[in-house]
N, C-alpha and C positions, 0 to 999 in steps of 0.2 A: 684487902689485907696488905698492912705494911711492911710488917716485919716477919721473920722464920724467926722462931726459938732456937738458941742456942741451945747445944750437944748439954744435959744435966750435968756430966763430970766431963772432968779433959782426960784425953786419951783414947784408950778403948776399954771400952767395959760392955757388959754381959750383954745388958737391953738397949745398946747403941742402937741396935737396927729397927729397934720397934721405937724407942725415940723418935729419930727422924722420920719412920712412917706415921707418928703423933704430929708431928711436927710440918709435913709438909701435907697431909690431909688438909687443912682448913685453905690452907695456898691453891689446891687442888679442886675443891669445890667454890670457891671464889673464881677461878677462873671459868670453872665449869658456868658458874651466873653469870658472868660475864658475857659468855660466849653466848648463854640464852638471852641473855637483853636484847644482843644483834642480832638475834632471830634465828640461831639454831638449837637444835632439842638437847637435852641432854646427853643422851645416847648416842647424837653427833659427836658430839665434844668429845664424850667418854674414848670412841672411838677412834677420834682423831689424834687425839692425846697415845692411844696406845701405839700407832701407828709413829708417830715423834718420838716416842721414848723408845722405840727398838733402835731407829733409824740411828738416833743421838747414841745411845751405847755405843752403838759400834761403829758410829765416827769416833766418840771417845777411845774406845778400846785400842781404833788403827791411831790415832794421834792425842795422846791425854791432855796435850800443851800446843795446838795449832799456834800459838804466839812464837812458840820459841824456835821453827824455820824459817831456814834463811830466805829472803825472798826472790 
């Protein structure tokens, strides 16, 4: 997959959130194949991936713009 779908309208509106869960599903199972090509199962991935996405929130959450400290 190339590309993510942009947000339907700009702003915020009602089914924003289930947009981007439209939206980033195909991204999600592309990776998912991916990751089986290499030789791991799905349920690897699946798993793996859950394990990233907690991790990644809440590095986000402690810092939303790691760019913008100083170094």
């Amino acid at each position: 997959m190339d590309k993510i779908p942009r947000p339907r309208h700009e702003g915020r509106y009602p089914d924003r959130n289930i947009d981007c869960q439209e939206a980033l599903d195909l991204a999600v199972r592309d990776l998912v194949d991916r990751a089986e090509n290499a030789g791991w199962t799905a349920s690897e991935a699946y798993r793996a991936i859950d394990v990233i996405i907690v991790a990644q929130r809440l590095a986000y959450d402690l810092d939303p713009d790691p760019a913008e400290d100083p170094a």
